[in-house]
C-alpha positions as CSV (number, residue, x, y, z in Angstrom):
1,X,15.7,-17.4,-40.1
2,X,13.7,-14.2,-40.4
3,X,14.3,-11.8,-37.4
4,X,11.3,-9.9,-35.8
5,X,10.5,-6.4,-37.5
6,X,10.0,-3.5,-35.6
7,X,7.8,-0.2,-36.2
8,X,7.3,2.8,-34.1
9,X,5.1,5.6,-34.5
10,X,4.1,8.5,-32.7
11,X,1.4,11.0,-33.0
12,X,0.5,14.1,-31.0
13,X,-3.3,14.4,-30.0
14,X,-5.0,18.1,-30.3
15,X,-8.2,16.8,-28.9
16,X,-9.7,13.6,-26.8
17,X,-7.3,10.2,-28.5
18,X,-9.2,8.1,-30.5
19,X,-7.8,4.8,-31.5
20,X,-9.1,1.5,-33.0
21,X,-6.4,-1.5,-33.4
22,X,-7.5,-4.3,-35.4
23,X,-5.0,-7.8,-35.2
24,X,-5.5,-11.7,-35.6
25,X,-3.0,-13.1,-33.3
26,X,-0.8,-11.7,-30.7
27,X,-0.3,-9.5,-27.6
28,X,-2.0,-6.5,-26.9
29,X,-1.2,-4.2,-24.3
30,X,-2.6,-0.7,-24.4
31,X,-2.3,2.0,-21.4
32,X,-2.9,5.6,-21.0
33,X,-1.4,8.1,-19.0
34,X,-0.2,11.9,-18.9
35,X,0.5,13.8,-21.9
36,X,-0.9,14.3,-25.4
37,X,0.9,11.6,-27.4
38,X,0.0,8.7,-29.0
39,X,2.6,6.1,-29.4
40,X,2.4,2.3,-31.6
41,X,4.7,-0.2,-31.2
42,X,4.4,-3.0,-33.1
43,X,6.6,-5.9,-33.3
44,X,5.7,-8.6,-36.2
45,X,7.3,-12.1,-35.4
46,X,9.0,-14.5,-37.9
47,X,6.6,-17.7,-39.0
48,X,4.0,-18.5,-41.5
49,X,2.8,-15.8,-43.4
50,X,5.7,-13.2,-42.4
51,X,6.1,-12.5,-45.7
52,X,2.1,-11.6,-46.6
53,X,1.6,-9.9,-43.4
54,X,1.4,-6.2,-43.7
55,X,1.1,-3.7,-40.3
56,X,-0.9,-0.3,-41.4
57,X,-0.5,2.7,-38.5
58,X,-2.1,5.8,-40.0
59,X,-3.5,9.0,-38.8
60,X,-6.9,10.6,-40.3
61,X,-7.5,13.9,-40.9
62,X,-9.7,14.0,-37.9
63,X,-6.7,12.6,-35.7
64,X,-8.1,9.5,-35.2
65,X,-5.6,6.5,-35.4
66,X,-6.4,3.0,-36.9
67,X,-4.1,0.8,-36.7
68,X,-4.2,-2.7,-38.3
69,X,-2.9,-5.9,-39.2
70,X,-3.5,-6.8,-43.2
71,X,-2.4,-10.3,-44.7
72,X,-2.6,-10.8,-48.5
73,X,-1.6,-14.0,-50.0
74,X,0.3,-13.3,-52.9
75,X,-0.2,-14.8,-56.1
76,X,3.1,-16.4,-56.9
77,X,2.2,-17.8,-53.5
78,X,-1.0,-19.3,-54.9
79,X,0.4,-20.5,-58.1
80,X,3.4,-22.5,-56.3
81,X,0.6,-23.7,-53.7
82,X,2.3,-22.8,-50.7
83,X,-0.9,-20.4,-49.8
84,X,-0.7,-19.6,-45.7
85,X,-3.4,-19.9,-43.3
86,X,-3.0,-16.6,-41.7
87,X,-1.1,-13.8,-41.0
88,X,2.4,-13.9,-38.3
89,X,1.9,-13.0,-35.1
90,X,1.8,-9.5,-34.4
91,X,2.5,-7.4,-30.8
92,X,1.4,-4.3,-30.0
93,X,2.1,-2.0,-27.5
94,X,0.2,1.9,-27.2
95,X,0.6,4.5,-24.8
96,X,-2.1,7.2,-24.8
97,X,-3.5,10.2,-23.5
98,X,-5.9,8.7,-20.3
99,X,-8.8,10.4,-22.0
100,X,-9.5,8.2,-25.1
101,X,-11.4,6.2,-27.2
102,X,-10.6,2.9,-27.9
103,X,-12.0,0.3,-30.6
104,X,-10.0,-3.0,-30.0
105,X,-10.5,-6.3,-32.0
106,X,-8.8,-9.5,-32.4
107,X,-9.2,-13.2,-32.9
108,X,-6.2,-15.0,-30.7
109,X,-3.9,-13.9,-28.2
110,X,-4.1,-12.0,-25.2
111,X,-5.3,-7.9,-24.6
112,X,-4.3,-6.0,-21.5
113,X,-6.2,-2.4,-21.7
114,X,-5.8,0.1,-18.3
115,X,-6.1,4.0,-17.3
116,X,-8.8,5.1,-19.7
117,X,-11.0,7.2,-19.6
118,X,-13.3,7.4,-22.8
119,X,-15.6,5.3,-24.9
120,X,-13.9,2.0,-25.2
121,X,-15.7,-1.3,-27.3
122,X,-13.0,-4.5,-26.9
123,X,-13.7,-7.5,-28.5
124,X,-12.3,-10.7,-29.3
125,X,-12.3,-14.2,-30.3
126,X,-10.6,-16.4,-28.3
127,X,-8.2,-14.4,-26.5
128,X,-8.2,-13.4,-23.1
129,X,-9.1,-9.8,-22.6
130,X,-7.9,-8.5,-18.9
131,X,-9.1,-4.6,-18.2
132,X,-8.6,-2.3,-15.4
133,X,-9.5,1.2,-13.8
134,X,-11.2,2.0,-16.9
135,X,-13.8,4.8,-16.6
136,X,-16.7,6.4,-18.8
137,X,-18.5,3.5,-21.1
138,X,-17.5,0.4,-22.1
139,X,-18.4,-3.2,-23.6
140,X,-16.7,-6.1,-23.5
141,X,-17.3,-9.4,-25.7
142,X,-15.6,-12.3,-26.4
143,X,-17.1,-16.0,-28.4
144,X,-14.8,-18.1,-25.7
145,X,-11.9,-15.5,-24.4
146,X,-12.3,-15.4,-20.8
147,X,-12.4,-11.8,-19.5
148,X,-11.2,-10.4,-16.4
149,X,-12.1,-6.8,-15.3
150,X,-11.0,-4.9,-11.9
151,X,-11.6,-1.3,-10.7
152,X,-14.2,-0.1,-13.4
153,X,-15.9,3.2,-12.3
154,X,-18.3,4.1,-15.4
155,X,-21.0,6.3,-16.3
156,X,-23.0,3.8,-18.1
157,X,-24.2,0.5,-17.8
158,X,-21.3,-1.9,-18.3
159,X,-21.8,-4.3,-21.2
160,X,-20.9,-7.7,-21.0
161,X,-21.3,-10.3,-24.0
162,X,-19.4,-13.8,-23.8
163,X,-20.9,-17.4,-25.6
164,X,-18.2,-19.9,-23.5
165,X,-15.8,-17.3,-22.1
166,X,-16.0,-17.0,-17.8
167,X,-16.5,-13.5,-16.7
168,X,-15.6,-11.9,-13.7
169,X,-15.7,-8.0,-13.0
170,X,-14.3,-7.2,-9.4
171,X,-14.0,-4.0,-7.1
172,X,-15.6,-1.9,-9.3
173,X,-18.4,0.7,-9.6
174,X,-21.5,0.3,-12.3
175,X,-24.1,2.6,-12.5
176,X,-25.6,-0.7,-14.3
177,X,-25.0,-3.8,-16.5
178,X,-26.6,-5.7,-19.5
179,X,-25.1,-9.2,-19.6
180,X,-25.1,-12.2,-21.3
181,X,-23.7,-15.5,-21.5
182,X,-24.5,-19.1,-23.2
183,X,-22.2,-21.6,-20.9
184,X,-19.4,-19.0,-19.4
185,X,-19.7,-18.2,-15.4
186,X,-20.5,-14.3,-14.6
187,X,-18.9,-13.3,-11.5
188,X,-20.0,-8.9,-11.2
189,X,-19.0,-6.9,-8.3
190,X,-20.1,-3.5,-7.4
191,X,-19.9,-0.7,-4.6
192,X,-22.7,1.0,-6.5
193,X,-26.4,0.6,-4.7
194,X,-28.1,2.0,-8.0
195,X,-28.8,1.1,-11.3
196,X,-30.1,-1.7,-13.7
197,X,-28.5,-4.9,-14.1
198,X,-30.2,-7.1,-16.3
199,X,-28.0,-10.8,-16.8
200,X,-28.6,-13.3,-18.8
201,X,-26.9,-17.2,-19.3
202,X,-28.2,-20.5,-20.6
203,X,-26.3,-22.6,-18.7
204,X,-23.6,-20.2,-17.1
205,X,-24.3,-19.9,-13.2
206,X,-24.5,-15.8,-12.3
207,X,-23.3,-14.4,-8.9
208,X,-23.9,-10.7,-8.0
209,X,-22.3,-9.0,-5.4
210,X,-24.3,-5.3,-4.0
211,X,-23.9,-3.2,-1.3
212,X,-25.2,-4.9,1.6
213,X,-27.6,-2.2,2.6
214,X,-28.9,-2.1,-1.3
215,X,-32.6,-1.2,-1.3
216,X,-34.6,-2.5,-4.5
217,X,-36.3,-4.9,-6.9
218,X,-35.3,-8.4,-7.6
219,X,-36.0,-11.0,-9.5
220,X,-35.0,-14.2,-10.4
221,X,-35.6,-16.6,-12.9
222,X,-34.5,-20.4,-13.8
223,X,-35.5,-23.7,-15.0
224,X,-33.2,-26.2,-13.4
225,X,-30.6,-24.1,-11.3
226,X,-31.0,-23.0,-7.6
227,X,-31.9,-19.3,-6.8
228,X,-30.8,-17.0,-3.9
229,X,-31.0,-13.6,-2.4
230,X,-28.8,-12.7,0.8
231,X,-29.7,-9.4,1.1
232,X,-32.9,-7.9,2.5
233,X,-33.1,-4.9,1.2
234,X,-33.8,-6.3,-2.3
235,X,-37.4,-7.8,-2.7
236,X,-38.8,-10.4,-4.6
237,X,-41.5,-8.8,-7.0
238,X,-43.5,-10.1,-10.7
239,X,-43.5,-7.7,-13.1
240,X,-40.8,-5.5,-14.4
241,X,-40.0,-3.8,-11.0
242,X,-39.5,0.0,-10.8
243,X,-38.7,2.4,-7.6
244,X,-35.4,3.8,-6.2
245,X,-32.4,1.9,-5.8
246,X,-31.4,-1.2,-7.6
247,X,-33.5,-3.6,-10.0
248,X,-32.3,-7.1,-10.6
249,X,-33.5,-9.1,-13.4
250,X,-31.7,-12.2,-13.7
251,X,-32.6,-15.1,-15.8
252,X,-31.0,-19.0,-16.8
253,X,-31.9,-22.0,-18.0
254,X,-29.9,-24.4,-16.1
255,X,-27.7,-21.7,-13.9
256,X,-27.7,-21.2,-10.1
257,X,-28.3,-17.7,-9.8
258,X,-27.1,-16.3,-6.3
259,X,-27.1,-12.4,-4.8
260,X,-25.2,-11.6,-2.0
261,X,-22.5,-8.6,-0.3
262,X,-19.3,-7.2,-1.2
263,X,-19.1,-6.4,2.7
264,X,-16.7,-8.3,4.6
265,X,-15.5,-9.4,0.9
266,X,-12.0,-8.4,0.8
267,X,-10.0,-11.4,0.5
268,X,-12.5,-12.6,-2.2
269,X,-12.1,-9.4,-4.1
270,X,-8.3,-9.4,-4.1
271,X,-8.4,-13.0,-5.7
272,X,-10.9,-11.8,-8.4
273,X,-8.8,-9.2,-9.3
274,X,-5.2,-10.8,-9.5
275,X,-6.0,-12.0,-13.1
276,X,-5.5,-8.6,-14.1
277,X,-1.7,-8.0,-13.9
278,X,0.2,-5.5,-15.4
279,X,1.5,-6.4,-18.7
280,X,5.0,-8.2,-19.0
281,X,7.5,-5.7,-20.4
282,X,7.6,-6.4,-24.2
283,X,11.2,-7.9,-24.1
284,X,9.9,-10.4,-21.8
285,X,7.1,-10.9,-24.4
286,X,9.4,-11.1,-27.1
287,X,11.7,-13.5,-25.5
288,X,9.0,-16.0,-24.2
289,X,7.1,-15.4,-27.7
290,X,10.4,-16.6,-29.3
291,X,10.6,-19.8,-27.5
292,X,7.2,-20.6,-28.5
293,X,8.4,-20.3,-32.0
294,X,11.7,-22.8,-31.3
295,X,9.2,-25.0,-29.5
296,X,11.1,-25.4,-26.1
297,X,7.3,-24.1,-24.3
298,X,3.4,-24.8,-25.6
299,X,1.2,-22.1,-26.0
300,X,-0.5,-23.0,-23.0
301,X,2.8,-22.6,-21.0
302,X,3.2,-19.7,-22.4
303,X,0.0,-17.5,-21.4
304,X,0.0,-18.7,-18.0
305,X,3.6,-17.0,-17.9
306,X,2.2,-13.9,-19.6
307,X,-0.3,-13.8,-16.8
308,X,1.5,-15.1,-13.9
């Protein structure tokens, strides 16, 4: 049997870290912290496709560093008929400078990004992307990976783009937020009375939590689902609603749209943000990831471990 392969790299960062990690399937966990090095870890696991499955960590001349996972199905491969339906799974783990840029994409698996501060666009498929204390700008989409968010304090609107995937963003601080959902849940908290949120869903039910002594413009919008505003300060209004404090402009199709406080919230707000633990250690990883491979735990076992 094929044992796991192992890279490390390191690179030292003369300016603001820039990143941008590219993988199909596997674990993500990316956190920054003091000093000016960039670190990649990254651990590709036996199975279908070891052999075709490449891991390119490079540095540009600008000091930007891409790091991706390549699979190319080799023609002897082809010719024998044994062709492989996608590349191994691949782990990764990168410690950066706090201030950083970060471009993250991926199909499958699971992404854990914390302590940036920097322009940061994560994306995925169907994997789970859990964020926290993130500052500066960022957007966050998924087609059906849920995504959990806790302790955000931005300078931009947040952006938030899901098709299935339930959203919730807790204890956090947003100057504003463009959102939009086909069938996933959007749960948004935030300490901020000021801003732009503009949220959209088919059928996905939206919940808002404000300040309770937000002063603004509100309005709502559904076919079929139930609408409700809790707090006073926030008035009902046609039109597209301008002034101080906060505008609301909410719409469904077949979603309950509700607004009401984060005060008296706190138990509510811990839950929310439980589903954004700190990342297993990667031997932990490794080991559980291992006995998915020998079959003794389901996938499905296996991330509720990762994020228990």
């Amino acid at each position: 049997m094929t044992s796991p392969s192992l890279i490390e790299r390191s690179f030292t960062m003369t300016r603001p870290a820039r990143l941008t990690l590219l993988n199909v399937s596997g674990q993500i966990d990316i956190q920054g912290g003091d000093g000016d090095t960039l670190t990649v870890t990254a651990v590709k696991h036996p199975g279908r496709g070891f052999d075709q499955t490449e891991i390119e960590i490079e540095q540009a001349a600008d000091g930007a560093v891409r790091v991706a996972t390549r699979y190319d199905d080799d023609i002897v491969s082809r010719l024998l008929g044994r062709r492989h339906s996608e590349p191994c799974q691949v782990d990764y783990t990168v410690r950066l400078p706090r201030a950083a840029s970060v471009d993250v994409a991926y199909v499958s698996g699971a992404a854990y990004v914390a302590n940036v501060h920097g322009e940061l666009d994560l994306g995925s498929v169907s994997g789970p992307l859990d964020v926290a204390d993130l500052g500066g700008t960022v957007q966050l989409k998924t087609v059906s990976g849920e995504i959990h968010a806790a302790r955000l304090t931005l300078e931009k609107a947040l952006l938030l783009e899901t098709v299935s995937g339930e959203v919730v963003v807790a204890d956090s601080a947003l100057p504003g937020l463009n959102a939009s959902s086909a069938s996933g849940d959007l749960y948004i908290e935030s300490h901020r009375a000021t801003g732009a949120y503009r949220i959209s869903t088919v059928s996905g039910d939206i919940t808002l939590r404000l300040p309770a002594d937000a002063q603004g413009v509100v309005q709502l919008h559904t076919l079929s689902g139930t609408l409700h505003s809790a707090l006073p300060g926030l008035q009902r209004r046609g039109g597209s609603g301008t002034g101080e404090g906060v505008t609301v402009n909410a719409n469904s199709v077949s979603g309950d749209l509700q607004i009401t406080s984060v005060a008296g919230e706190g138990a509510a707000t811990a839950a929310l943000a439980a589903p954004v633990p700190a990342a297993p250690p990667l031997a932990e990883r490794l080991a559980l990831l291992d006995r998915i491979a020998r079959g003794e735990v389901s996938v499905d076992e296996a991330l509720k471990n990762l994020h228990a």
